[in-house]
GUROTI-216138 format. One record per residue (C-alpha): x, y, z; residue in one letter. Coordinates in nm, 4 decimals, padded with zeros to 6 digits. Layout:
N
      east     north        up  residuo
         X         Y         Z        A
...
This chain:
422
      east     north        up  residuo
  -09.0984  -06.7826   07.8567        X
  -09.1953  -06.6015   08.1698        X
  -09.5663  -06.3917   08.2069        X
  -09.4285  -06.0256   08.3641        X
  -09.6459  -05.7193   08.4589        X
  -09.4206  -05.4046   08.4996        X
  -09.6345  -05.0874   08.5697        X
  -09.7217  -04.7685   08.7204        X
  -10.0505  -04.6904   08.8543        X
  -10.2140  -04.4023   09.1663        X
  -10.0809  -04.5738   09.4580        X
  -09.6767  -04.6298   09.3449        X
  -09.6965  -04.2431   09.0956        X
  -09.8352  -03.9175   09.1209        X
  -10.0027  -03.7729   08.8829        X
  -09.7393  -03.5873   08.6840        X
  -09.5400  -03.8820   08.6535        X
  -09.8444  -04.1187   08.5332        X
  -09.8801  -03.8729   08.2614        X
  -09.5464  -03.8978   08.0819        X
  -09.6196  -04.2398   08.0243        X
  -09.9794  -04.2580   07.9200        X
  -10.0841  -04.3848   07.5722        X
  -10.4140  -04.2102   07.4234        X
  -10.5738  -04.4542   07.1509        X
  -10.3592  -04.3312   06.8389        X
  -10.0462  -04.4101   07.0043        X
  -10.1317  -04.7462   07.1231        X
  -10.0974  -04.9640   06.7677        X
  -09.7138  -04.7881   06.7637        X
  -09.6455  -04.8281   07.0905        X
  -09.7777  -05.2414   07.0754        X
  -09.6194  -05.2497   06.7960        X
  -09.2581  -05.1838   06.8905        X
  -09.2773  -05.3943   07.2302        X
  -09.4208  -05.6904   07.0389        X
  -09.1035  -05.6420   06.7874        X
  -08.8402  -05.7027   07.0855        X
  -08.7012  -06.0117   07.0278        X
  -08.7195  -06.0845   07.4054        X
  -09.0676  -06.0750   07.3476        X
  -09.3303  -06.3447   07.2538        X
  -09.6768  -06.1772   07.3711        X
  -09.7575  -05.8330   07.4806        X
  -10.0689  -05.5946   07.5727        X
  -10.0806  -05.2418   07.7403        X
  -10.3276  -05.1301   08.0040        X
  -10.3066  -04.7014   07.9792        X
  -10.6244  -04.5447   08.2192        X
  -10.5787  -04.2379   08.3802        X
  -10.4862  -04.3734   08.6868        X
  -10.2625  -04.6762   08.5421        X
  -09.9869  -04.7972   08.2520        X
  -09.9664  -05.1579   08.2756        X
  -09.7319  -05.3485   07.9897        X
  -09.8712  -05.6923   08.0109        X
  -09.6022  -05.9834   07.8108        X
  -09.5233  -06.2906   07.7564        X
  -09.1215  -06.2596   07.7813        X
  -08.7649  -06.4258   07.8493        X
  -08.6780  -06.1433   08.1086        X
  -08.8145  -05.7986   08.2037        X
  -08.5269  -05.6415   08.1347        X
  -08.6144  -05.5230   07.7775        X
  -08.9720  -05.3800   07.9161        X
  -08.8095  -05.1666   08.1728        X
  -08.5834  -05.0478   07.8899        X
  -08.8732  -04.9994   07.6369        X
  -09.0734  -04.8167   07.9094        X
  -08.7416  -04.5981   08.0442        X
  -08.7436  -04.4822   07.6536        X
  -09.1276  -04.2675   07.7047        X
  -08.9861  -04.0893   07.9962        X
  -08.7137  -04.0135   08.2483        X
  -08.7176  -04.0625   08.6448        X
  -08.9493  -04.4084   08.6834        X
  -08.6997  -04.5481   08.9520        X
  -08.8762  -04.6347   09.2473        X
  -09.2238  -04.5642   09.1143        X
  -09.2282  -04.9019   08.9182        X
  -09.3999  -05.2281   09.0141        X
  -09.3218  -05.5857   08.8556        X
  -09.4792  -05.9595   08.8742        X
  -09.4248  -06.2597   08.7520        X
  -09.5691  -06.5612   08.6322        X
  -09.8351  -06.6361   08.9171        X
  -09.7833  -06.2900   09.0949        X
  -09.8542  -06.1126   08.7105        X
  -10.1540  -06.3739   08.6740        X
  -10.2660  -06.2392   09.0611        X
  -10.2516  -05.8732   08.9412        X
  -10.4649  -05.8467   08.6214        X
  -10.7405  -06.0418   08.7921        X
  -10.7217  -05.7981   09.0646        X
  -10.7177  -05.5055   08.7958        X
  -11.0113  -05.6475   08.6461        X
  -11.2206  -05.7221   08.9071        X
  -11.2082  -05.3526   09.0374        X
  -10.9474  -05.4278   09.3499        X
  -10.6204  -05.2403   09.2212        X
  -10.8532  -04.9452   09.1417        X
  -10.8488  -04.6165   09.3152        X
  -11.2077  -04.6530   09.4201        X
  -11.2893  -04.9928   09.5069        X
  -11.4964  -05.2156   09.3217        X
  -11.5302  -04.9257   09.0125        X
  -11.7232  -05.1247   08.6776        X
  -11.5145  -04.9042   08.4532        X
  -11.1671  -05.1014   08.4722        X
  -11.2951  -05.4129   08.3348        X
  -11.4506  -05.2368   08.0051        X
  -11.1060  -05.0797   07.9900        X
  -10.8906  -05.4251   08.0097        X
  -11.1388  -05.6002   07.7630        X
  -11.0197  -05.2962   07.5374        X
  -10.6600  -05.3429   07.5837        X
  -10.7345  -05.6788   07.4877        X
  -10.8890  -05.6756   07.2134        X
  -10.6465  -05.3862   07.0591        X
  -10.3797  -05.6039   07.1406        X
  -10.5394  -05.8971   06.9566        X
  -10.6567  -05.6675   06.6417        X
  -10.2547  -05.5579   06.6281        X
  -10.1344  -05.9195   06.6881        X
  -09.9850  -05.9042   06.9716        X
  -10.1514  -06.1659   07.1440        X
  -10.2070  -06.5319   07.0547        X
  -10.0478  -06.7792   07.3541        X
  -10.0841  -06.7851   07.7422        X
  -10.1046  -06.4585   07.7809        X
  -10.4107  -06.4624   07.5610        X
  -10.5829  -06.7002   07.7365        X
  -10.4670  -06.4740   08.0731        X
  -10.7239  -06.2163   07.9839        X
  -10.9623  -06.3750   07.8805        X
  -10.9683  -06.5610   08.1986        X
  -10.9608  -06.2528   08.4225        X
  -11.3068  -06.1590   08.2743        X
  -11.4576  -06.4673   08.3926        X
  -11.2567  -06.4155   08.7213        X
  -11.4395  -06.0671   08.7288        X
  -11.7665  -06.1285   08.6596        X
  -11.7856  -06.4081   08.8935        X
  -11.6159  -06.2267   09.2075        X
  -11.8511  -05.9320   09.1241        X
  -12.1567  -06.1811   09.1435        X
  -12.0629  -06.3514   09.4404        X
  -11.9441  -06.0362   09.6585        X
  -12.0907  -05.7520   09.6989        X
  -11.7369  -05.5807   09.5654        X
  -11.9526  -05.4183   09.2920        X
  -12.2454  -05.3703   09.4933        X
  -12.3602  -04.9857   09.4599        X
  -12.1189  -04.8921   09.2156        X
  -11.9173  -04.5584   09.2301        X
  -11.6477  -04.4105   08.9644        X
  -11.4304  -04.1440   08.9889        X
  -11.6791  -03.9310   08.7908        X
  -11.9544  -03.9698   09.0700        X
  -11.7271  -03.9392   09.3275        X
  -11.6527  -03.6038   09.1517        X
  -11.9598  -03.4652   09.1446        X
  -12.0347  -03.5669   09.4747        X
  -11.7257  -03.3526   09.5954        X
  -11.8723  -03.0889   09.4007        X
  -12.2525  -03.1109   09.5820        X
  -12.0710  -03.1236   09.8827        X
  -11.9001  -02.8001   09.7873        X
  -12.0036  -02.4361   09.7985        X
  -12.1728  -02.4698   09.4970        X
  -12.4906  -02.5675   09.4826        X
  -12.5894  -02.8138   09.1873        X
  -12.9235  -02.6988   09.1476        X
  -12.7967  -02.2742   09.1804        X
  -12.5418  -02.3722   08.9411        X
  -12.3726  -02.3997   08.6182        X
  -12.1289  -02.6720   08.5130        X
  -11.8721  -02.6982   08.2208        X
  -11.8360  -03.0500   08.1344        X
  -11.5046  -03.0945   07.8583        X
  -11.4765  -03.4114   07.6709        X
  -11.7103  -03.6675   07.5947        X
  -11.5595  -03.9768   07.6195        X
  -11.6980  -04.2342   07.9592        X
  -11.6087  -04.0464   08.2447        X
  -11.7500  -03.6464   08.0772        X
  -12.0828  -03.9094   08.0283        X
  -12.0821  -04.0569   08.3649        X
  -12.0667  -03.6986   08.5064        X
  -12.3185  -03.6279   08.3046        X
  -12.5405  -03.8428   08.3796        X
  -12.4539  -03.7929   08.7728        X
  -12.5116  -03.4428   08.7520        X
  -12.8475  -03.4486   08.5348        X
  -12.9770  -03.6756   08.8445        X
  -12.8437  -03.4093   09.0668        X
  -13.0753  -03.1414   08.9095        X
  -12.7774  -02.9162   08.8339        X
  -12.9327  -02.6092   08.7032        X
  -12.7255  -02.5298   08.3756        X
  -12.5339  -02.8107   08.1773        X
  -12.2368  -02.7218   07.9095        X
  -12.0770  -03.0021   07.7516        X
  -11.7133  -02.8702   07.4938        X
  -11.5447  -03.1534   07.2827        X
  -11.3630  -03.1194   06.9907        X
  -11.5793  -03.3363   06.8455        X
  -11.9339  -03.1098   06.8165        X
  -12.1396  -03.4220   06.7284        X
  -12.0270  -03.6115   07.0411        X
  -12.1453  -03.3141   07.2388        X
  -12.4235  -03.2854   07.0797        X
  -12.4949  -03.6140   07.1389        X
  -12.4214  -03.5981   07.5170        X
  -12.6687  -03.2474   07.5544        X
  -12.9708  -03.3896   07.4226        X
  -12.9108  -03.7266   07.6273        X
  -12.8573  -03.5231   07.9566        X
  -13.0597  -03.1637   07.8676        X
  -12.6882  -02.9440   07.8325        X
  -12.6070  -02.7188   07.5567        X
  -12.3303  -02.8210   07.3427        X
  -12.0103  -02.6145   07.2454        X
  -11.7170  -02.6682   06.9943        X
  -11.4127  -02.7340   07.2211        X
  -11.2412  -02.3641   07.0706        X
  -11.5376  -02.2037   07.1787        X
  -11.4191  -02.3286   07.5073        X
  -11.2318  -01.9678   07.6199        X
  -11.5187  -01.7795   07.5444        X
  -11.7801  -01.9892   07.8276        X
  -11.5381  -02.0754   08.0501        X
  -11.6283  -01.7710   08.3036        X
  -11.9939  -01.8854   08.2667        X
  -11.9024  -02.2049   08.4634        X
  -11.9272  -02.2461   08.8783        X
  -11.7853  -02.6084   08.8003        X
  -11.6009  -02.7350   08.5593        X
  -11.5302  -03.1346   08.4997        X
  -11.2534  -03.2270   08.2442        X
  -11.1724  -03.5265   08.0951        X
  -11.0168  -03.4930   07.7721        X
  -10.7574  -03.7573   07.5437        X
  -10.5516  -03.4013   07.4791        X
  -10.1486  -03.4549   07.5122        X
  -10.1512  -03.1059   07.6491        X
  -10.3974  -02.8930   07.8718        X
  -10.6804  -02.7586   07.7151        X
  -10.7791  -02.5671   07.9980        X
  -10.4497  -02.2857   08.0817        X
  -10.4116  -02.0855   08.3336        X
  -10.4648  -01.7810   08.1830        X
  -10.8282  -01.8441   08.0652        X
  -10.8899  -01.8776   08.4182        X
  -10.7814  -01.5618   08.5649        X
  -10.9548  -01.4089   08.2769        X
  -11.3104  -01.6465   08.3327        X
  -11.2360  -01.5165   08.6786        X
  -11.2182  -01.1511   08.6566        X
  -11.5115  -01.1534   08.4284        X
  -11.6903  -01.3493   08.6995        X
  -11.6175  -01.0567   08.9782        X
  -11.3638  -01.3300   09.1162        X
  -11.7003  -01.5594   09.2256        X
  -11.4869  -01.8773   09.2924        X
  -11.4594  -02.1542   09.0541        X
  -11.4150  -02.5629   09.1638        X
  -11.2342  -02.7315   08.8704        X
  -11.1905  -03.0965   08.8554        X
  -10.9051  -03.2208   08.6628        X
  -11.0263  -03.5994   08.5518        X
  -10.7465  -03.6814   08.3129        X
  -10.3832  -03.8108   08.2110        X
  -10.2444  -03.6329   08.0681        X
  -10.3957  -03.3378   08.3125        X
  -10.6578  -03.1024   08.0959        X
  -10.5978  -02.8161   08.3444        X
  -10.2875  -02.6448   08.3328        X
  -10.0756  -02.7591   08.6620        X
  -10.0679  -02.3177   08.7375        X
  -10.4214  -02.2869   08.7966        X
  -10.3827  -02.4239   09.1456        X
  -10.1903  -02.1136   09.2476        X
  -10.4955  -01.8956   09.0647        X
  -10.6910  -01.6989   09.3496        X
  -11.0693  -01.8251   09.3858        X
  -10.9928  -02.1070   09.1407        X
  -10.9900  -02.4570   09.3351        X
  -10.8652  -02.7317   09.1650        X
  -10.8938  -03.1839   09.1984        X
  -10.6816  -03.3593   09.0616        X
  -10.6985  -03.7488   09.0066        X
  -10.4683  -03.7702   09.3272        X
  -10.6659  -03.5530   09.5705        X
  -10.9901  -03.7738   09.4535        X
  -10.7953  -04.0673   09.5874        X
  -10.7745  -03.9281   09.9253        X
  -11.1223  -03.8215   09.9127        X
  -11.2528  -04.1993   09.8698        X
  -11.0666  -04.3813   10.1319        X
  -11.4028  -04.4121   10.2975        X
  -11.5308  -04.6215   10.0101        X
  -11.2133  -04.8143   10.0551        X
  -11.3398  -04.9349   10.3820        X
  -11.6332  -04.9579   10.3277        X
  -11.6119  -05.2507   10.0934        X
  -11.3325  -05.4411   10.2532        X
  -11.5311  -05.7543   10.3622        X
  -11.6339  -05.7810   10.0331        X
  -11.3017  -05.7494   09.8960        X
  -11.1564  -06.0162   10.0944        X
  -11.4109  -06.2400   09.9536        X
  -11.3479  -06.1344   09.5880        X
  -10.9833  -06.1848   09.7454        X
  -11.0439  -06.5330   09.8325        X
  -11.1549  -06.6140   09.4848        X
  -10.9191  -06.4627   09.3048        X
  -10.6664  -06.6796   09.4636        X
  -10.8568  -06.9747   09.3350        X
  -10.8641  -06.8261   08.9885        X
  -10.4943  -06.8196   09.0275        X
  -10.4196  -07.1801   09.1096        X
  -10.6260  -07.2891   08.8420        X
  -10.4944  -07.0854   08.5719        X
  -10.1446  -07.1891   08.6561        X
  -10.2478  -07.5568   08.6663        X
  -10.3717  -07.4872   08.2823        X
  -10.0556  -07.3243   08.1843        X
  -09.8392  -07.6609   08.3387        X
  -10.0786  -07.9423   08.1365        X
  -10.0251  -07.7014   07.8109        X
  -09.6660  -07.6786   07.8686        X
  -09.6689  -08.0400   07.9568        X
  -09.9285  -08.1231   07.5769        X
  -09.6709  -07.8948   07.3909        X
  -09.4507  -08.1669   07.2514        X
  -09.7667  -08.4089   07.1236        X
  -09.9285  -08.1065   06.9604        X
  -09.5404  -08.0729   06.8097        X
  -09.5425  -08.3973   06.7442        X
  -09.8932  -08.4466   06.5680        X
  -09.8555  -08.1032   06.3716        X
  -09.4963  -08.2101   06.2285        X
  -09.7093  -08.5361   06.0970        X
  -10.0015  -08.3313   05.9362        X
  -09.7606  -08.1052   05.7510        X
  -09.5793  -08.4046   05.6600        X
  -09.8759  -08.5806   05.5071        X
  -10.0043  -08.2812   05.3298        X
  -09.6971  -08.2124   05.1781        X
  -09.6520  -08.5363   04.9997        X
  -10.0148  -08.5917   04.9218        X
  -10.0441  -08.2714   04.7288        X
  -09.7124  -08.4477   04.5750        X
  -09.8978  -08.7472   04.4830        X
  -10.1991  -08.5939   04.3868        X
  -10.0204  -08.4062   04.1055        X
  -09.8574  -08.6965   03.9905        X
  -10.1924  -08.8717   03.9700        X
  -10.2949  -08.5878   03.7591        X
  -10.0246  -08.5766   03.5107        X
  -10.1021  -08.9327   03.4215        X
  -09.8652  -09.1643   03.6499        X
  -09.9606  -09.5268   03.7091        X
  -10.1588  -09.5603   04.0457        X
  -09.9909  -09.8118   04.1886        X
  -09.6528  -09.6046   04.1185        X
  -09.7913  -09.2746   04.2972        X
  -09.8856  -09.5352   04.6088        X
  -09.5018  -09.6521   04.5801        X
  -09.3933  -09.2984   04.6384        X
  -09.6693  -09.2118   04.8851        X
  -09.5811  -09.4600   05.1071        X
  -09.1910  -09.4724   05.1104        X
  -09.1849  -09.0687   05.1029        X
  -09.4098  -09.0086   05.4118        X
  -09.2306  -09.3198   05.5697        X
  -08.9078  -09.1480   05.4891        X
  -09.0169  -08.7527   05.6093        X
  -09.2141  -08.9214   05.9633        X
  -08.8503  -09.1545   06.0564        X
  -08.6104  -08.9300   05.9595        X
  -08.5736  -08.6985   06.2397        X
  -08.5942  -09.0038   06.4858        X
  -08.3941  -09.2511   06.3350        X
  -08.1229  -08.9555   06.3086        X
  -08.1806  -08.9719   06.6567        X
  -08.1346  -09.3111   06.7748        X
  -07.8469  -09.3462   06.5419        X
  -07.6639  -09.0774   06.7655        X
  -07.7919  -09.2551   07.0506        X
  -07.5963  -09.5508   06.9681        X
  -07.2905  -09.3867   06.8891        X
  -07.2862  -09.2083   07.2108        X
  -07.4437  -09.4765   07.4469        X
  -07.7103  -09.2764   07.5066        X
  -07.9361  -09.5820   07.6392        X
  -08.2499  -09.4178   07.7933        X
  -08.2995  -09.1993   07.4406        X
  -08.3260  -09.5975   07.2999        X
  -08.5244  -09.7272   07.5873        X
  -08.7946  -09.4503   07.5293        X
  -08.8217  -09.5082   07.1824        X
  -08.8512  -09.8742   07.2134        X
  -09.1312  -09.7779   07.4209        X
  -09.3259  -09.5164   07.2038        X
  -09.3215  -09.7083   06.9430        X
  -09.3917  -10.0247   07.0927        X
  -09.0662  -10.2038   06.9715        X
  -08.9821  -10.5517   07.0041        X
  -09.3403  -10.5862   07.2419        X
  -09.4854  -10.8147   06.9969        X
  -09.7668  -10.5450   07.0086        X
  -09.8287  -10.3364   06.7103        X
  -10.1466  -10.1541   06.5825        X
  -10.2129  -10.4649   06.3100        X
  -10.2248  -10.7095   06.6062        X
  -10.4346  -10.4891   06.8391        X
  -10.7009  -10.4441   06.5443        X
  -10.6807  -10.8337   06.4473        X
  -10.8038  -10.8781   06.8314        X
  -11.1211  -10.7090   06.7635        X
């Protein structure tokens, strides 16, 4: 079995195309679910942000995940990535550790791969190499983020948002801003713009509670999401991040907001995949509207900024990489004892339980030892002495030669003359 990473993520796929293959968080146990049932495939986890769908396996061949993924949508030629083995091992510490992220050094991937994780793990999916693969790259995180200053000042795409905004014409303080959602990135926001002193807070989720819960945290006013219509012309900027299949925010309400606002413009940024806003409103008059893609032009500077301290994370996540492959060879090269020793406890239980229950229904002792001993003699030597027996028929002289040698044959040393040394 091979360890692939086949993907999708801001830098190979805009944002339209990221979107068609997104998973939300009730259609990630189907969607595990399914991959994990292709025979091809052993181990599996998926990695869906908004700016990334990762399928993460343990597999013979990635031909059957590029076939699985080609089924959620149409046109991924030539926006696709794929590693393998140490290349796929490479990647998701990179991932983790904030490197393969649109702005560099971001905290917020790592909580998200420690999620795929463990959904994987509650569905199980996972339970083998690629197991211990995550659960490696957090180590490999928190350690490159320690020892570089990759993480040093941390920015998201949230403040890097609202710091588009204040650098905007409007005004945080002379202004009111919509927030929609309340998942991490609507809070982050929040919490970015309460520092910023922005003069009028809304926060509309579906959820009321969760807003609720985000207003009197940040000092907003909280709204049902279908009141959403209704306040949307109240709003000089308006952050949306929702887990919606389809926009919440259309282009309609907008023109509308905007002719009850006396066409006063309107900055909009659009912080999800699926997109909240409705693709239209960038053609609406005095409505100006981010998207996840023009956000990743606007933090190239960060980019650069950090490099030194990405080459160092870099240099350790090469490390991280040598070593985990080194683990995978000594438990590919321990498989066949833990084989070996398993086949001999399921043996022993087997016949014991056998023996036990004769005991129990009354059978002379010394008759139940007779069977113990000649059964699990007979179930342990089977399988090789079926073995050796084709060996001789075929000449096979090395298969005897390494017998004669695990079992000490014809040595004159056996386990009743090593303890009579003592």
């Amino acid at each position: 079995m091979t360890l692939w990473v086949l993907g999708l993520n801001h830098q190979t796929a805009p944002v339209n195309l990221r979107e068609k293959v997104a998973f939300d968080a009730q259609a990630l146990p189907h969607a595990l679910s399914s991959l994990r049932a292709l025979p091809q495939v052993r181990e599996a986890a998926l990695l869906s942000t908004c700016n990334r769908t990762e399928l993460y396996a343990e597999a013979e061949d990635e031909a059957a995940l590029q076939r699985w993924l080609g089924t959620h949508a149409d046109g991924l030629d030539g926006y696709l990535y794929l590693h393998r083995d140490a290349d796929a091992v490479r990647h998701l510490f990179r991932v983790a550790t904030g490197l393969d992220s649109m702005v560099l050094g971001e905290p917020q991937i790592l909580g998200q791969v420690k999620e795929a994780w463990a959904t994987a793990r509650e569905h199980g999916a996972l339970g083998g190499p690629l197991d211990r693969l995550f659960q490696q790259s957090f180590a490999v995180a928190k350690r490159a983020r320690t020892d570089t200053r990759v993480g040093a000042n941390p920015v998201s795409v949230a403040s890097t948002a609202v710091r588009l905004a204040q650098e905007s014409f409007a005004r945080l303080e002379d202004s009111t801003v919509l927030l929609v959602g309340a998942g991490e990135t609507i809070e982050l926001a929040a919490k970015h713009l309460s520092n910023g002193k922005v003069k009028r807070l809304l926060i509309a989720n579906r959820t009321l509670a969760h807003a609720q819960e985000l207003a009197e945290k940040h000092g907003g006013f909280a709204l049902p999401l279908s009141a959403l219509e209704q306040h949307l012309h109240e709003a000089d900027v308006v952050f949306s991040a929702t887990a919606s299949r389809e926009p919440v925010i259309a282009a309609v309400h907008v023109r509308a907001a905007l002719q009850a606002r006396k066409r006063r413009p309107m900055l909009l940024f659009d912080l999800a995949v699926p997109r909240d806003i409705e693709a239209e409103v960038s053609n609406v008059s005095d409505a100006f509207v981010y998207s996840l893609d023009d956000l990743d032009r606007a933090v190239a500077d960060n980019r650069r900024s950090r490099r030194e301290a990405a080459d160092a994370a870099e240099a350790i996540i090469e490390l991280q990489v040598a070593r985990f492959a080194e683990t995978l060879r000594a438990s590919t090269r321990t498989a066949p004892l833990k084989r070996l020793r398993t086949h001999g406890e399921e043996a022993r239980d087997e016949i014991l339980a056998k023996a036990k229950q004769q005991l129990a229904n009354g059978r002379d002792a010394g008759e139940v030892l007779d069977f113990l001993a000649n059964s699990l003699t007979n179930k342990l030597l089977h399988a090789p002495t079926a073995a050796l027996r084709e060996a001789a028929l075929t000449g096979d002289a090395e298969l005897a030669r390494a017998a004669e040698k695990m079992w000490r044959i014809g040595d004159g040393h056996d386990d009743e003359s090593e303890a009579g040394d003592k």
